[in-house]
N, C-alpha and C positions, 0 to 999 in steps of 0.2 A: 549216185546215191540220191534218194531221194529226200526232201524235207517233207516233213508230215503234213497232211494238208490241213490239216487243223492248227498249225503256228504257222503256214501260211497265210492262211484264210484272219488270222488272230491280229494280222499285222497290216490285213486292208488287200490279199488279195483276192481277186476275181477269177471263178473258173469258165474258162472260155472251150467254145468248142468250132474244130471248123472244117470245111468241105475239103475234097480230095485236093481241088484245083487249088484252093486257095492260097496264096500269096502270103506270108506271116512278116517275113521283110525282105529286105531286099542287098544284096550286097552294096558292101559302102556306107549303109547308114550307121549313125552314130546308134553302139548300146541304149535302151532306155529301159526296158524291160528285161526279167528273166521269166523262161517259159521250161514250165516240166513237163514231160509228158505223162501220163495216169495211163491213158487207154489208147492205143494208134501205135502211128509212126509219122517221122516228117523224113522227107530228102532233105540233104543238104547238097548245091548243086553249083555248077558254075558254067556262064558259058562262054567260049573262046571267041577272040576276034571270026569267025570263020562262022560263028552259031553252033557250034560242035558242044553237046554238054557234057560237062565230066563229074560226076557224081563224089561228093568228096565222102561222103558219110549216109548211113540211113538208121536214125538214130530213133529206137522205139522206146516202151514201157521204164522209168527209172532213170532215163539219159535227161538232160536239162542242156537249155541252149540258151544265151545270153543273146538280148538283142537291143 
């Protein structure tokens, strides 16, 4: 579900945009932020002792991800 981005914006936040490679965070770090997505997609991913990655989610337009 999305929050409107106008009582987002109303409340001090920032819209952010970012490249394909980009990094947003990283497993293990503490929540600080929540992030919606409007336009794209991000992976959600993880990778094994061995480097092997396992895709948990690929979470587009409407989905929101706590970080």
């Amino acid at each position: 579900m999305l929050i409107e981005t106008d009582l987002l914006l109303s409340y001090g936040a920032e819209e952010q945009s970012f490249s394909p490679l980009d990094v947003i965070f990283d497993e293990g770090s503490t929540p600080k932020y929540y992030y919606q997505i409007v336009i794209g997609k991000i992976k959600l991913n993880h990778y094994d002792e061995a480097g092997k990655e396992l895709i948990l989610a690929i979470l587009t337009s409407g989905f929101s991800v706590c970080m």
